[in-house]
C-alpha positions as CSV (number, residue, x, y, z in Angstrom):
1,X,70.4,-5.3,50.1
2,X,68.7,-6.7,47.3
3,X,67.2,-4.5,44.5
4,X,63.6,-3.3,45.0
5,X,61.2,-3.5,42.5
6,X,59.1,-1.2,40.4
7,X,55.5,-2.3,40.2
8,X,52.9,-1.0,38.1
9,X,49.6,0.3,40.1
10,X,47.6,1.8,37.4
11,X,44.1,1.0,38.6
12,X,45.2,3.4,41.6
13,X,45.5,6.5,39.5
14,X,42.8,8.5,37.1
15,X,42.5,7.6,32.9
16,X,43.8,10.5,30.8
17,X,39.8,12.0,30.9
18,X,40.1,12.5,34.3
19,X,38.0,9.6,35.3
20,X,39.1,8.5,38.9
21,X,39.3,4.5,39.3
22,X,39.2,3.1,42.6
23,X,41.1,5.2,44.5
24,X,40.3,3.4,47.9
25,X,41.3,0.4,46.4
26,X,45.0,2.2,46.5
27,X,46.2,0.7,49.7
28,X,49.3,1.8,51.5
29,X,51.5,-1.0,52.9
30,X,54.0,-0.6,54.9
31,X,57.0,-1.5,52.1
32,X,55.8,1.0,49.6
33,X,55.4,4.0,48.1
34,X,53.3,4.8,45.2
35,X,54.0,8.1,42.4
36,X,51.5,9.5,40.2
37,X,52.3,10.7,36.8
38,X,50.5,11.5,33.8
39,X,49.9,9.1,30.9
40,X,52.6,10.3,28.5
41,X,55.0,10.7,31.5
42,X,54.7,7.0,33.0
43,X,57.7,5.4,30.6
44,X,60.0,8.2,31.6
45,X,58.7,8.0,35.4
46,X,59.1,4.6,36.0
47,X,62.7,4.4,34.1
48,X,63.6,7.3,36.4
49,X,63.1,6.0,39.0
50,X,64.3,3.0,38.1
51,X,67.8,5.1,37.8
52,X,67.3,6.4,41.3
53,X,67.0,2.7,42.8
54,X,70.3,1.7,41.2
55,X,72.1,5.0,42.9
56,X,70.3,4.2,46.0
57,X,70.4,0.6,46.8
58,X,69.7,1.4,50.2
59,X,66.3,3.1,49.7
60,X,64.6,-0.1,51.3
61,X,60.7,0.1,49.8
62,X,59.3,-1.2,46.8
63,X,57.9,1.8,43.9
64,X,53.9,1.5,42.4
65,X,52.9,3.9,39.8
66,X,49.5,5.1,39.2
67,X,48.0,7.9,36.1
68,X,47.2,11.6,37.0
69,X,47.7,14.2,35.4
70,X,49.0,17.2,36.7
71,X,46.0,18.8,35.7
72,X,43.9,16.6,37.8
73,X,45.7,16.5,41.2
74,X,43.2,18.2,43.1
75,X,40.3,16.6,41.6
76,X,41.8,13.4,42.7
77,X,43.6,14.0,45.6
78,X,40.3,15.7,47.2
79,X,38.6,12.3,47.1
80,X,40.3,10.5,49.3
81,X,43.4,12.5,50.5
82,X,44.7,9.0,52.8
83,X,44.0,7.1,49.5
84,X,46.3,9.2,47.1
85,X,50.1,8.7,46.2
86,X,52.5,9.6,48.2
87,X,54.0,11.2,45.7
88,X,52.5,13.2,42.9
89,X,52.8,16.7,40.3
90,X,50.5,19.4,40.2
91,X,50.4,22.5,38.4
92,X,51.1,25.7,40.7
93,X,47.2,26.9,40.2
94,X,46.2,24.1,42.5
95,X,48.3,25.1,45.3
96,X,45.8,26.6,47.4
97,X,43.0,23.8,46.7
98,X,45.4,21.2,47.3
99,X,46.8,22.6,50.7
100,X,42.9,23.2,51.9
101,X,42.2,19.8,51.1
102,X,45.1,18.4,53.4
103,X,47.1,17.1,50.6
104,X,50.5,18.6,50.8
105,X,53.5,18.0,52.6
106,X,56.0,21.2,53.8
107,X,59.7,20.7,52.6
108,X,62.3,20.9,54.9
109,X,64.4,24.2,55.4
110,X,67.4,22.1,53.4
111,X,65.2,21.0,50.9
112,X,64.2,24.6,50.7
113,X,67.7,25.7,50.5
114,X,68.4,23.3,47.6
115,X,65.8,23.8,45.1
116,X,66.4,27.5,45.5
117,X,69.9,27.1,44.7
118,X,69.1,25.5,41.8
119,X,66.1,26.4,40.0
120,X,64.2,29.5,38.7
121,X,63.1,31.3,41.5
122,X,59.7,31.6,40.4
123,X,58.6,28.2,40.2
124,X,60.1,27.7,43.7
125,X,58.0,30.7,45.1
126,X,55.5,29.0,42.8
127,X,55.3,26.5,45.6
128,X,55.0,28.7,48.4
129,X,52.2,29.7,50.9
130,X,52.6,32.3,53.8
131,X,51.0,31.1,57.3
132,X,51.1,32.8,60.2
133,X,53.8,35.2,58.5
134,X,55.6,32.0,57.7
135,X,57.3,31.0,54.4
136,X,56.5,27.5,53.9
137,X,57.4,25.3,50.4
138,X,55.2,22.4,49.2
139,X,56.4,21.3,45.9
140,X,59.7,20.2,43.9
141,X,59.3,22.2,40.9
142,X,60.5,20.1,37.8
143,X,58.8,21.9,34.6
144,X,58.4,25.8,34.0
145,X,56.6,25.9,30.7
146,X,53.1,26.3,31.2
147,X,52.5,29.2,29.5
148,X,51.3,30.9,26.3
149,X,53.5,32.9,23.5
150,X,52.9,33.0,19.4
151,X,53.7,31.2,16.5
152,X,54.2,32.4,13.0
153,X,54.9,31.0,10.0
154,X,58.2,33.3,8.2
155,X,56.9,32.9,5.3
156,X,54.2,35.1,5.7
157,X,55.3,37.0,9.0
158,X,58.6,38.2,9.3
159,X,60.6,38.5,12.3
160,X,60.3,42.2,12.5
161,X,56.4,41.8,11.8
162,X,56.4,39.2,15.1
163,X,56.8,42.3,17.6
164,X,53.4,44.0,17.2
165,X,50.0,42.8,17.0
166,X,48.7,45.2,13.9
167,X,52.2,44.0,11.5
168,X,51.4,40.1,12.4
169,X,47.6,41.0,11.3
170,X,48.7,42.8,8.5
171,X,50.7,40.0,7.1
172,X,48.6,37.6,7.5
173,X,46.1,40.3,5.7
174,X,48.5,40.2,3.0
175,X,48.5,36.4,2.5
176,X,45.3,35.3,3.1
177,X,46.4,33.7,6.1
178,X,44.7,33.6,9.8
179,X,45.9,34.4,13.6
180,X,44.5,32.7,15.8
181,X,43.9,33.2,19.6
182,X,41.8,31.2,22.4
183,X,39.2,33.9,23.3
184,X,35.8,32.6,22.8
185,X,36.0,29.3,25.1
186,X,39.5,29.9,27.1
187,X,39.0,33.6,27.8
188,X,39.8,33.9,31.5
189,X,43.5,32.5,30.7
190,X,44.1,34.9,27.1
191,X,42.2,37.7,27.6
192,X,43.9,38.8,30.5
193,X,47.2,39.5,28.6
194,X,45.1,42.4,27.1
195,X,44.3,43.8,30.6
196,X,47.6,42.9,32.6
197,X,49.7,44.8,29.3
198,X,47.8,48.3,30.1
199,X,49.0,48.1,33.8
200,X,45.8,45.9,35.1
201,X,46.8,44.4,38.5
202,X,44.6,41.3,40.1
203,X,45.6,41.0,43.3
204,X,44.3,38.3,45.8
205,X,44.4,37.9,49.5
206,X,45.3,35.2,51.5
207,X,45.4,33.8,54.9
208,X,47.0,30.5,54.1
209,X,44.8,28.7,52.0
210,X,41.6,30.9,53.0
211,X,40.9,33.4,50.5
212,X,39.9,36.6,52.0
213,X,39.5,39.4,48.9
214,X,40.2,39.9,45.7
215,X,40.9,43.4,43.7
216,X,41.5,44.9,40.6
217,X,42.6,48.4,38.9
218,X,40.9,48.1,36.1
219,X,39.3,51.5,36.4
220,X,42.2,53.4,36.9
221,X,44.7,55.1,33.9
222,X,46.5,53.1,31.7
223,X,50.2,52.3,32.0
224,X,52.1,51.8,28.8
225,X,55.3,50.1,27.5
226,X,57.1,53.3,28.6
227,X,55.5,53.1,31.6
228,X,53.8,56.5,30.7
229,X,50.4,57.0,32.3
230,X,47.5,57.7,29.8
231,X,44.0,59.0,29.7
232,X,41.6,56.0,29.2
233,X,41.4,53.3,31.7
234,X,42.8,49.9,31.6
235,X,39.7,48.6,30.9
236,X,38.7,51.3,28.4
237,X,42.4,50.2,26.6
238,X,42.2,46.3,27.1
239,X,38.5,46.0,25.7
240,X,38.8,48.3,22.6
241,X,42.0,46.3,21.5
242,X,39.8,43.0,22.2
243,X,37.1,43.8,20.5
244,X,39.1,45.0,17.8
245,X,41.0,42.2,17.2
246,X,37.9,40.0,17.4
247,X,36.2,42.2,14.3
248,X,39.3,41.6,12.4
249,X,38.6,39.4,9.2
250,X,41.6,37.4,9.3
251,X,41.4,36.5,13.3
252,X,40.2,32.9,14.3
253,X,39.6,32.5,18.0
254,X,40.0,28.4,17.8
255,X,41.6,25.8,20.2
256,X,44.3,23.2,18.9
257,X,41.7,21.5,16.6
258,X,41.2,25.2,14.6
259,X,45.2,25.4,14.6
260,X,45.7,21.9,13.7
261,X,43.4,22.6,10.6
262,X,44.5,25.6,9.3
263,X,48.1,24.3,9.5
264,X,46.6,21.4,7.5
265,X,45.2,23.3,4.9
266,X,48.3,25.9,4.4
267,X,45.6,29.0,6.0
268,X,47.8,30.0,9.7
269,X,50.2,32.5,9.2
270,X,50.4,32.9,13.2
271,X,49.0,31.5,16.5
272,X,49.4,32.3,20.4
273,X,49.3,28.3,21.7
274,X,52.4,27.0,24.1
275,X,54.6,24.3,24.3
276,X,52.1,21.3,23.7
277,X,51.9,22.1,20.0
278,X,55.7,22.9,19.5
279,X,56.2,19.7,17.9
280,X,52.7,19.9,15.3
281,X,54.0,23.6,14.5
282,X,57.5,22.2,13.4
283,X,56.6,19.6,10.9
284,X,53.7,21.5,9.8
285,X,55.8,24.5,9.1
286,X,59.0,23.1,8.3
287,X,61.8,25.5,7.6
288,X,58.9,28.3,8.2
289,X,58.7,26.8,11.6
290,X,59.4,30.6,14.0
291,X,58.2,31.5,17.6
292,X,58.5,34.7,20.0
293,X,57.3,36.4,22.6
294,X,53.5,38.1,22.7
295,X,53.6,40.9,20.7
296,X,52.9,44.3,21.5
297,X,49.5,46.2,20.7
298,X,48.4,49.2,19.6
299,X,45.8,50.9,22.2
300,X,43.0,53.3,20.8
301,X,44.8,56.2,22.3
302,X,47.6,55.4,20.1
303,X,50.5,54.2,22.7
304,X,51.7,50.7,22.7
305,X,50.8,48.2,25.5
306,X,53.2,44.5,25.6
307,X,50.6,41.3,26.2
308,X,51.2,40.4,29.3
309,X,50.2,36.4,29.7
310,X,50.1,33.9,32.6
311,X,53.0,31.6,33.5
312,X,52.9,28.4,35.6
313,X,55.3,25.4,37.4
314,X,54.6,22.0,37.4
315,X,55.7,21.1,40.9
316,X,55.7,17.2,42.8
317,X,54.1,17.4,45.9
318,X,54.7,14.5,48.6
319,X,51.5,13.4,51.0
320,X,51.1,14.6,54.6
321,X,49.7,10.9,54.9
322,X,52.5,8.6,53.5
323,X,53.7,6.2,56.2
324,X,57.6,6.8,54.5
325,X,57.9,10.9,54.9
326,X,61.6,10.9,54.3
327,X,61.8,8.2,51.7
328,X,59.2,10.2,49.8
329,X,60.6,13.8,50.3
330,X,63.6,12.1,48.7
331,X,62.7,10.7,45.9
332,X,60.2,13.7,45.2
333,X,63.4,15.2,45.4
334,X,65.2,13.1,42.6
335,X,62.1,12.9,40.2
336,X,62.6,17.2,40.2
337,X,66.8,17.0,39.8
338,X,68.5,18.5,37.2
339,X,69.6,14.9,36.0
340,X,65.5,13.9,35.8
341,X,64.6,17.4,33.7
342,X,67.6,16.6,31.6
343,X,65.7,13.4,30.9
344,X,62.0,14.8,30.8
345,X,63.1,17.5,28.1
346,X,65.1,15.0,26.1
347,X,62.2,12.3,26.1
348,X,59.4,14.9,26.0
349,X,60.1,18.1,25.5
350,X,59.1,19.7,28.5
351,X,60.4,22.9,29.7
352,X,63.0,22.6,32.8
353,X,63.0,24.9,36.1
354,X,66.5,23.8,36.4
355,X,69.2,26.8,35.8
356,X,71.4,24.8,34.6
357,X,69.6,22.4,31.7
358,X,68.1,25.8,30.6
359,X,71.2,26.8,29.9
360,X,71.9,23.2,28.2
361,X,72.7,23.9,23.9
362,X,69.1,21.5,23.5
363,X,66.7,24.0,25.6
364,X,69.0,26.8,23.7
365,X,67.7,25.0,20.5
366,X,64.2,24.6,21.5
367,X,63.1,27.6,19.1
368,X,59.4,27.1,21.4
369,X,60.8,27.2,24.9
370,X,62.9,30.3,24.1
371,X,60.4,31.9,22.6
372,X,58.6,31.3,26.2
373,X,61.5,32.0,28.3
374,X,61.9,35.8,26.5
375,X,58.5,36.6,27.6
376,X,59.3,35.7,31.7
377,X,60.3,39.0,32.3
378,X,56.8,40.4,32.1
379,X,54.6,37.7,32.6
380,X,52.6,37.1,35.6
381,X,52.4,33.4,37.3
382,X,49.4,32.2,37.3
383,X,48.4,32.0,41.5
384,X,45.3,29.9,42.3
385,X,41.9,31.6,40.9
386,X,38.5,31.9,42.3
387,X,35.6,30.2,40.3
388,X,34.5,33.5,39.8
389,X,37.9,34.8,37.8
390,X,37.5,32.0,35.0
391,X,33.6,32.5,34.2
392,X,34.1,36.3,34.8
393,X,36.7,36.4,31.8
394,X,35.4,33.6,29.6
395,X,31.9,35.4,29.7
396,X,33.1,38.5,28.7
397,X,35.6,37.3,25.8
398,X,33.0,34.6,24.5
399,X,30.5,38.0,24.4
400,X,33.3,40.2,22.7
401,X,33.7,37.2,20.1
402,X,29.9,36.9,19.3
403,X,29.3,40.6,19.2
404,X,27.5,40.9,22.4
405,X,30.0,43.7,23.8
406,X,30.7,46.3,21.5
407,X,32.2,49.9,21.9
408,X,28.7,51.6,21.9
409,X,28.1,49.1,25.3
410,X,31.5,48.3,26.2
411,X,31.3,50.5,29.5
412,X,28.9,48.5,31.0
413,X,30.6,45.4,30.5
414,X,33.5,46.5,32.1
415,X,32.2,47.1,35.1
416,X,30.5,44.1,35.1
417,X,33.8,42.5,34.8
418,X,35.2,44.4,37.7
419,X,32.3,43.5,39.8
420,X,32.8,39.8,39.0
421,X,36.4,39.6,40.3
422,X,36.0,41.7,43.0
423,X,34.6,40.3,46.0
């Protein structure tokens, strides 16, 4: 059978911004399939799949591409579900949305069987819904780095200074240097390390994709690193060490344009970020150049509470409406194979769910994907949020930063925070 060809189908995919262009003009035929990808991913895409139409000669239908980010699949695939690729990645968060919206095809019990066998068992579950007291999978998961942990320049933080909170402040004290952490405008994805690392718990209730209830503890004792219960609330623990931090002279809360200056001028001694900025962190520190886990933090009661940050998977998710089911649950399949993560961490850096290429001697190397990796064994994955879970955090984080909450009125803004996450 004669080779099939790869065709380019931009105009039936989103620009980086998010911008959606002409989705219905994305037309299914019947000798096609079409993948969605993000911008920086369509080179190694479109060469793997290239590689899986040479191992599969019979595969019979012809390969479109199209630009989305995994970012934006449910903003694009809620327009028009029909319309969409039959193939394309989201980020874990967007599970729910995405099943609501009728855009996400089950895997089969084999499939099932296979990607548990080989890949972090996390991301799989990060693919998972229960319906009707049935397990079912919707996504390959290919990537398992979507997450946050700190960077530090040696030169001004040692490696013993990396472990807690109040040495990597006093370092950078020492050297006129800055930390930095999203609080004021990301909130509702840092600030919750504070809360989740005193023993907070936000628990959410589905039935399928319906959300029934959510719930939090944060008015009960806090929980610390020995797993000792204290006096104080969670609350009481998390927002004293936030606002804290916030009042400290040589803390920045800034997003990548505040890290990329300070690394500029010589002024960041360390930085909670992830794995987008592994590669600005190396050249700008050079032989400085150090990651690690979150670091621990002192509570006002004087125990010590471990950050505890969100996780997520990048998963590829085949559609319900694809007039080639099989051929796309296979090469859905492919594009998340060990061989393809091998490729998409040698070509971009991005962190595997593969056992097996994160035990490869190059993710070993990767000083920012270990750093990540150490962390997994307390951090939480990041499930799909209510509305209400993102502005509840960001407005009480962007208060804390501009000295709206304070100690003296701290109390009331807690409970204003339990109130606005549970419902």
């Amino acid at each position: 059978m004669k080779k099939k060809r790869i065709l380019s189908l931009l105009a039936c995919g989103v620009m980086a911004a998010g911008a959606t262009l002409g989705l219905a003009a994305c037309k299914k035929d019947d000798n096609s399939i079409t993948v969605w990808a993000p911008q920086n991913q369509q080179t190694l895409v479109k060469g793997l799949v290239d590689d899986f139409l040479k191992e599969n000669p019979d595969f019979g239908l012809d390969v479109k591409f199209g630009v989305c980010g995994e970012d934006n699949a449910f903003a694009t695939v809620s327009k028009d579900v029909q319309a969409s690729a039959d193939i394309y990645g989201f980020a874990n968060d967007q599970l729910m949305n995405l099943r609501k919206t009728g855009g996400l095809s089950p895997l089969s019990e084999k499939a099932v069987d296979e990607i548990k066998k080989n890949n972090d068992l996390r991301s799989v579950e990060a693919g998972k819904i229960t319906e009707g007291g049935v397990d079912k999978y919707y996504g390959y998961p290919y990537a398992a780095d979507n997450g946050f942990f700190m960077y530090y320049n040696s030169s001004v933080v040692t490696e013993e200074a990396s472990a807690t909170l109040e040495d990597v402040l006093d370092a950078c004290k020492k050297k006129h240097k800055y930390f930095v952490m999203q609080l004021a405008a990301e909130g509702g994805w840092y600030v919750g390390s504070f809360f989740y690392g005193a023993g907070g718990e936000y628990k959410i209730k589905w039935n399928g994709s319906t959300l029934e209830s959510t719930s939090v503890n944060f008015n009960e004792k806090a929980v610390d690193v020995t797993g000792a219960v204290g006096e104080q609330t969670i609350g009481e623990i998390a927002g004293k060490a936030v606002i804290k931090l916030t009042s400290d002279t040589w803390f920045k809360s800034g997003d990548d344009s505040v890290i990329q200056q300070l690394l500029s001028n010589g002024q960041l001694g360390a930085a909670v970020s992830g794995t987008w900025n592994a590669a600005l962190f190396q050249e700008r520190l050079g032989e400085n150049y150090a990651a690690t886990k979150l670091p621990t933090y002192k509570g006002d009661d004087g125990r010590d509470y471990q950050l505890k940050p969100f996780i997520g998977y990048k998963l590829y998710a085949v559609n319900p409406y694809t007039k080639h089911p099989s051929e796309s649950h296979r090469l859905a399949a492919y594009l998340a194979s060990e061989a393809a993560q091998t490729k998409r961490f040698e070509a971009l850096g991005i962190g595997p769910a593969n056992l097996n290429v994160q035990k490869t001697d190059a993710v070993k190397g990767s000083v920012a994907l270990q750093a990540l990796f150490s962390q997994n064994e307390f951090a939480i994955v990041q499930e799909s949020l209510p509305d209400s879970y993102w502005s509840t955090f960001k407005a009480f984080a962007a208060d804390v930063c501009n000295g709206a909450i304070n100690s003296g009125n701290l109390s009331d803004s807690l409970q204003t925070v339990i109130d606005g996450l549970n419902s």
